[in-house]
Structure formats: C-alpha cells, structure tokens
C-alpha positions in Angstrom: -109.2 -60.6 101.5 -109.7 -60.2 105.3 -110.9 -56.7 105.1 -113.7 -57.9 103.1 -114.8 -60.1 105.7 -114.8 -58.2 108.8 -117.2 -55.9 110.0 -116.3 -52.3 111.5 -119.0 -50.4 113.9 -118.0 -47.2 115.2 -120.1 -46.7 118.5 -121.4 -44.0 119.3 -121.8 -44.2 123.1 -121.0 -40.4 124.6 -122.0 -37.0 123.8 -118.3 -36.6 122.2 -119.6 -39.1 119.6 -123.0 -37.7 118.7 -121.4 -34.2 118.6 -119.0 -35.4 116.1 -121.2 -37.8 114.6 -121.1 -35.6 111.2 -117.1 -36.5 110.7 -117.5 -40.2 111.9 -120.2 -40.5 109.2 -117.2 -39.3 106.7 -114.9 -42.2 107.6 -114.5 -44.5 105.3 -114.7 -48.2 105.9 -117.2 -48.1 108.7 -120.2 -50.7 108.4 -122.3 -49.9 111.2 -123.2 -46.8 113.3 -124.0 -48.4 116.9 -125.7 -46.3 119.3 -125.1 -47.3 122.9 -128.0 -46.2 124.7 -126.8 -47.0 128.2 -123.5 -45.6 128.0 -125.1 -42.4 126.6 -127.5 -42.3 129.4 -124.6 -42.1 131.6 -122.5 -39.5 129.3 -125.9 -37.1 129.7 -126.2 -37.5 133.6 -129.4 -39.6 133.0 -127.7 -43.1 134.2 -129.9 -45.9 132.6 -132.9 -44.1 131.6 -132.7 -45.0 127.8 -136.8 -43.9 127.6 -136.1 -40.7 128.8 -136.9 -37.9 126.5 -133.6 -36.2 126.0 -132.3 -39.4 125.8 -135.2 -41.1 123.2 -134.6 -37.5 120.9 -131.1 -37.8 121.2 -131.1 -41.5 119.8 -133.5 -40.3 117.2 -131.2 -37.8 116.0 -128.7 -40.1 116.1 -130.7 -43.0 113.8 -132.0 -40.1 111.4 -128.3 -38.6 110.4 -127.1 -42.3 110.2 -129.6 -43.1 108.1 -129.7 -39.4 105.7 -125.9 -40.1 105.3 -126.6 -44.0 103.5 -124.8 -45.8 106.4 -126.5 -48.5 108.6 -127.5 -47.8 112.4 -128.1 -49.9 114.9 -129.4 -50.3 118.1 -130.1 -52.8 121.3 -133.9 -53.3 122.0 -135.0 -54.6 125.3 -138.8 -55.3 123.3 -140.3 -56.0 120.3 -141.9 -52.5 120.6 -138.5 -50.7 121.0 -137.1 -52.6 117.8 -140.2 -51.3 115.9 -140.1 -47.6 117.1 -136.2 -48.2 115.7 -136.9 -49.3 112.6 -139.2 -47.3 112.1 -136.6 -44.3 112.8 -134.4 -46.4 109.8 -132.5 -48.4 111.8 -131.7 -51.8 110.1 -129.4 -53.9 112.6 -131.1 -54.7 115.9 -129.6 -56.5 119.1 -132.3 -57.6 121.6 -131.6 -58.4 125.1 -133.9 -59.4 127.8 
C-alpha cells in the first residue's frame, strides 16, 4: 500500500546523470525525472548560469528524452516565462521560486 502512495524523482543534477540519463529512464518505479539546473551549472563549470546556452540545450535535451521515453520531467522556474518555454519543451511538473 505505501508504495502506491509515495512519489520517486530521480534528479538529474550532474553531467554523470544526463550522460546516463538513457539507463535511469529504464528504471522502473521512477515518477519524476527532475532536472536541477543549478547544480548542473555547477557540474559544467558554468556556476549559476541556468540561461546559459550550453546549459539551456543541455536542459532541453534533458526535457525532450524525458518526455520521448513516456516519463514526466520537471523543472524549477524562477518566471512565468521560464515555466512556459518548459512546458513547452514537455515538461509537466513545475516548481517556481522567486
């Protein structure tokens, strides 16, 4: 019964995780794919800059293999237009923070 009621996110918060974001999207029993934008700006050398381009591709290409694989990604959105340019990547579970 408990297993039905909790949620599992894997996040994916380093370059380790987006390089093996393929076998993490074969796990089964994960809910949500979580991609932690600050803590992969640190993992890239890019500390912070989540609007980079590198880093803005790499979160795209995170979001768009979540989403072609059926799971649910999501993402932390500092404004309403961040949240839209992440849903409209396909990402469906949003945290905003201010």
């Amino acid at each position: 019964m408990a297993n039905q009621q909790v949620m599992v996110v894997a996040q994916i918060a380093d370059l380790c995780g987006v390089e093996n974001l393929g076998a993490l999207l074969d796990v089964e029993g994960i809910d949500v794919y979580y991609v932690g934008a600050v803590d992969l700006s640190n993992s890239m050398g890019i500390p912070g800059r989540t609007k980079d381009p590198k880093m803005t591709a790499l979160i795209a290409d995170v979001i768009g293999r979540t989403v072609a694989a059926g799971k649910v990604a999501r993402c932390i959105a500092a404004d309403a237009a961040t949240a839209q340019e992440f849903i409209g990547l396909g990402a469906r579970y949003m945290l905003f923070t201010h």
